[in-house]
C-alpha positions as CSV (number, residue, x, y, z in Angstrom):
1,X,0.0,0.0,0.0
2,X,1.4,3.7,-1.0
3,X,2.4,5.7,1.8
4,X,0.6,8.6,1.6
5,X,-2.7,6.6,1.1
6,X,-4.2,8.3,4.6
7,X,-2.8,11.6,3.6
8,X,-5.4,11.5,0.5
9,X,-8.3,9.9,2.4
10,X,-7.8,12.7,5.2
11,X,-8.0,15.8,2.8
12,X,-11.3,13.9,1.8
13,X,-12.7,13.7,5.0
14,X,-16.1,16.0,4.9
15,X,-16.4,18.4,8.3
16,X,-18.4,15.8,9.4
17,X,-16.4,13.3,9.5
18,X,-13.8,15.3,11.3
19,X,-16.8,16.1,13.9
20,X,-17.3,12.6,14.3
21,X,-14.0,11.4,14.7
22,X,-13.4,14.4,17.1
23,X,-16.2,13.0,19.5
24,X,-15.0,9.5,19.3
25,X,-11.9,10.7,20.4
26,X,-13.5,12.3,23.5
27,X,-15.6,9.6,24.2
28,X,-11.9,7.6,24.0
29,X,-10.6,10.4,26.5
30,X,-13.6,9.6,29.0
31,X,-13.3,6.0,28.9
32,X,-9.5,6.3,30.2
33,X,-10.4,8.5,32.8
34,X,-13.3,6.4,34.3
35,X,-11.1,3.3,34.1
36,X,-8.4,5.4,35.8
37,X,-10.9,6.0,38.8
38,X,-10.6,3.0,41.6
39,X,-13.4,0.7,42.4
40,X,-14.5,1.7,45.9
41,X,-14.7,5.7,45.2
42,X,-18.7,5.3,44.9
43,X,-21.2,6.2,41.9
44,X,-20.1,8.9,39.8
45,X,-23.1,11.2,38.5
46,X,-22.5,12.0,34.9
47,X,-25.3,14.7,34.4
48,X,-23.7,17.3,37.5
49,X,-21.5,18.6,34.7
50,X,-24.0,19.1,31.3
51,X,-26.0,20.7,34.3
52,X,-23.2,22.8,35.0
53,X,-22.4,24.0,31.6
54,X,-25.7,24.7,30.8
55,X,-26.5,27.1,33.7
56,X,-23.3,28.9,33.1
57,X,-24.2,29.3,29.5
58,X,-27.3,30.7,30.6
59,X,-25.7,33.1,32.5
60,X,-23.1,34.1,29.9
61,X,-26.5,34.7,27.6
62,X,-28.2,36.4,30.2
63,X,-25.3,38.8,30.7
64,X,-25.5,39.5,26.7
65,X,-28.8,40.1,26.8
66,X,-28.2,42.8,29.5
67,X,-25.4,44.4,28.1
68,X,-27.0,44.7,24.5
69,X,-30.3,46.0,26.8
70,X,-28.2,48.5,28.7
71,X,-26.5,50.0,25.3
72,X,-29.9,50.1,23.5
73,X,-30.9,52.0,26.3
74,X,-27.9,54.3,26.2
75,X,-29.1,54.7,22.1
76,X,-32.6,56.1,23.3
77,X,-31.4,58.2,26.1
78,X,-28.9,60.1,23.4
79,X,-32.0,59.9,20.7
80,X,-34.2,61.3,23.2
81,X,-31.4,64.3,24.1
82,X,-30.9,65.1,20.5
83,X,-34.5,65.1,19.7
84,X,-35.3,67.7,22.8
85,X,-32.2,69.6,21.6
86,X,-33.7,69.4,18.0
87,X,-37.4,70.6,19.6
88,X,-35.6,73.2,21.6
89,X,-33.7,75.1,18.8
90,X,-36.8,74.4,16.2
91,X,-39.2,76.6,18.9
92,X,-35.9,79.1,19.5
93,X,-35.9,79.6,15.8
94,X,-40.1,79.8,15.1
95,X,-39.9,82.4,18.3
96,X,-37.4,84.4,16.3
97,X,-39.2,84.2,13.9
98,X,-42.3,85.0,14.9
99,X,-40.5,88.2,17.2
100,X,-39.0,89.2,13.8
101,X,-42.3,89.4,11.9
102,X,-44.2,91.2,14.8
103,X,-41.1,94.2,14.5
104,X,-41.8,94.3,10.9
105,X,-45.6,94.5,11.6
106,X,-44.9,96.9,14.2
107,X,-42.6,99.1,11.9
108,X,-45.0,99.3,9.1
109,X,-47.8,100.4,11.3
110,X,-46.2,103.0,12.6
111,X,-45.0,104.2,9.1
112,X,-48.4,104.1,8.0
113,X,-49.6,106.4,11.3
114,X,-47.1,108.9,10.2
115,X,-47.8,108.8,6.7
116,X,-51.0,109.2,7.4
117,X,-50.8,112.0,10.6
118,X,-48.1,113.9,7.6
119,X,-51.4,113.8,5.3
120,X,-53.7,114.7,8.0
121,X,-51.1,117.6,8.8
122,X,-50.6,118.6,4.9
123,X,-54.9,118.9,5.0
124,X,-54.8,121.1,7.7
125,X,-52.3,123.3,6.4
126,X,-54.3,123.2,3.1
127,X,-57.1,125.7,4.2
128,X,-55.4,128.0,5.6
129,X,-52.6,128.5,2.4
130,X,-56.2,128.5,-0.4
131,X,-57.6,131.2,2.1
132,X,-54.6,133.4,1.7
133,X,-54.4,132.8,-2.0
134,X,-58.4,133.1,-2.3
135,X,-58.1,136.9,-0.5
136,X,-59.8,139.2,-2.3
137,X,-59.4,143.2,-2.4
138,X,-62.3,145.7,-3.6
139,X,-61.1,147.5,-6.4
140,X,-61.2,151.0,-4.7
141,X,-59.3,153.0,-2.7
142,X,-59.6,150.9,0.1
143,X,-58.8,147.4,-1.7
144,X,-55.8,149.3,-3.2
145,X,-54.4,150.3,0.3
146,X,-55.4,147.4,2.4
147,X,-53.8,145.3,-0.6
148,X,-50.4,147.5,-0.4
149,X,-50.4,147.4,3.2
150,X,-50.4,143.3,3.2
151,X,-47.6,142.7,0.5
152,X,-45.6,145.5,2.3
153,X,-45.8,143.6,5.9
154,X,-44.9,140.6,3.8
155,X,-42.1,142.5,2.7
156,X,-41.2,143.9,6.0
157,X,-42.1,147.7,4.6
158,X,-43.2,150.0,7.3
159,X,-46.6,152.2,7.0
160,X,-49.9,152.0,7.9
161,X,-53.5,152.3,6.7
162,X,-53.9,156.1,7.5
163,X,-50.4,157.2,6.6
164,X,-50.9,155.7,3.5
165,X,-54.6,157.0,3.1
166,X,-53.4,160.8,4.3
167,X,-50.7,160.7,1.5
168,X,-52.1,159.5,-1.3
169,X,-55.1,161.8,-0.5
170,X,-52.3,165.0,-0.6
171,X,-50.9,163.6,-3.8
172,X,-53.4,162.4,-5.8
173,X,-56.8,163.1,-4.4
174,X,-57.1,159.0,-5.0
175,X,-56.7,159.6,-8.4
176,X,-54.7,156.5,-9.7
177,X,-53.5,158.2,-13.5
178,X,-53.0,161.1,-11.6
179,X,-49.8,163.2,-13.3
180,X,-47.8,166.3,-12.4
181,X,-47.2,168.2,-15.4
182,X,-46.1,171.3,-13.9
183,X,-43.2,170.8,-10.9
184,X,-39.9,170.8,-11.6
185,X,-39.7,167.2,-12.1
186,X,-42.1,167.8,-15.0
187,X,-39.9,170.3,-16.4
188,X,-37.1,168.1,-16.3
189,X,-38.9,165.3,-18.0
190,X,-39.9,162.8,-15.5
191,X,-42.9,164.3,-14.1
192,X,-44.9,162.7,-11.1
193,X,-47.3,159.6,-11.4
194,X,-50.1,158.0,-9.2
195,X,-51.5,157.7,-6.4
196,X,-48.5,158.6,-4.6
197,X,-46.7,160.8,-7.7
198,X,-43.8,158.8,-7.9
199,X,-41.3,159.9,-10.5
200,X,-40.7,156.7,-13.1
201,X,-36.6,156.3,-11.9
202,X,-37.8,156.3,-8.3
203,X,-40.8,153.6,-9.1
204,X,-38.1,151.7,-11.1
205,X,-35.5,151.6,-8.4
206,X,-37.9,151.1,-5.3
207,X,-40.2,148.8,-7.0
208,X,-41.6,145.5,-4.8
209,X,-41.1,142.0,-6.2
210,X,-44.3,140.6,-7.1
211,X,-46.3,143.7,-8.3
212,X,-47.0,145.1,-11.7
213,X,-44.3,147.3,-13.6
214,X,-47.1,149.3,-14.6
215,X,-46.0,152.6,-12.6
216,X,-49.9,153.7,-12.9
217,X,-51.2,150.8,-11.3
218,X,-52.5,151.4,-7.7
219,X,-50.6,148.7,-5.6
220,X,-47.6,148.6,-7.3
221,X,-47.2,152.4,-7.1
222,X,-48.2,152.6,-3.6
223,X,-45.6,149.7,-2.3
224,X,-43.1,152.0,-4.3
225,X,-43.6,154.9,-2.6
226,X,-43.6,153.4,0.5
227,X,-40.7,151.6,-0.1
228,X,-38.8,154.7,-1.3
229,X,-40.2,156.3,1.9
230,X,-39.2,153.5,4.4
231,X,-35.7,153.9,3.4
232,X,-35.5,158.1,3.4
233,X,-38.3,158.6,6.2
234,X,-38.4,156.1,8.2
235,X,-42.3,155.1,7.0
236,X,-44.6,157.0,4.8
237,X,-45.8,157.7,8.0
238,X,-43.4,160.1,8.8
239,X,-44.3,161.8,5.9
240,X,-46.7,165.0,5.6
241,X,-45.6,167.3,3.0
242,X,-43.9,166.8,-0.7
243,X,-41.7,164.6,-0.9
């Protein structure tokens, strides 16, 4: 027979086989130690140690059980934290959220009130601006004078109603084409014109913003005069003769 005839049946042997042969060599094992044991050392109980093993297996399984309990735990308890953490930061953020949109709200409604309390103030102010530009002025004497006498206050031109009245009723007897054809200005060319006979350069250099060129017409010649006289006099006021 060829040597290495086992070799080749032993790297045939299935797991089984090896298995098998294993457990007859235990059971081989056992049978030398029981033979070993003298005759007078009393029944020997062969089940104590399958008991044995079995309990401590139990245990060992027992202890798995609880340390793959206890780290399953551990897993919820740092779910749990990371959820609350999640909670906490999602209601941090809708707060900010929501403080965010009530300071816009707020903003906006308090741009509207002052819009709307600029509009209220721009109406109130209305009125009273049409009721100086809807002023209205007889066109007499009286219209002419009381009309001078408000764009010379604007003007900050001194005089008043009866120095004004007093001198243009000297000068003109109200007359407002009223000329001088006789003084000396008359002789020199630029005689003396309306209500206050105002020579033309003096009417030209005195003359009031906002009034007609038009040396004949009443308000613009009266503001004139009084101009011219405010800077001379003092007022038109002042005055009581020629001037």
């Amino acid at each position: 027979m060829p040597k290495n005839f086992l070799n080749r049946a032993h790297s045939r042997m299935t797991k089984q086989h090896k298995v098998a042969l294993a457990g007859v060599a235990a059971l081989g094992t056992c049978a030398v130690a029981l033979s070993a044991i003298p005759g007078n050392s009393g029944t020997v109980t062969t089940g104590a140690p399958a008991e044995t093993a079995q309990v401590a297996a139990a245990a060992s399984l027992q202890n798995v059980k609880g340390t793959v309990t206890d780290q399953l735990a551990g897993q919820n308890v740092k779910l749990d934290a990371l959820a609350a953490k999640k909670k906490a930061a999602d209601q941090a953020a809708a707060k900010q959220r929501a403080e965010a949109a009530a300071k816009n709200a707020a903003a906006k409604k308090a741009a509207q009130q002052r819009a709307g309390q600029q509009a209220a103030n721009r109406s109130a102010q209305r009125p009273q601006i049409e009721t100086v530009a809807a002023k209205t002025y007889a066109n007499n004497l009286d219209g002419w004078i009381r009309h001078a006498l408000d764009i010379m206050h604007s003007k900050g031109i001194p005089g008043s109603y009866s120095g004004l009245h007093r001198n243009i009723m000297r000068e003109s007897s109200g007359n407002p084409t009223a000329i001088n054809d006789w003084d000396i200005n008359a002789i020199n060319g630029i005689p003396s014109k309306g209500l206050l006979q105002v020579i033309p350069p003096t009417f030209t250099a005195y003359h009031v913003g906002g009034t007609s060129w038009n040396i004949y017409d009443p308000v613009a010649n009266i503001t004139a005069a009084a101009n011219y006289a405010a800077h001379r006099y003092g007022s038109i006021d002042n005055v009581n003769s020629a001037y």
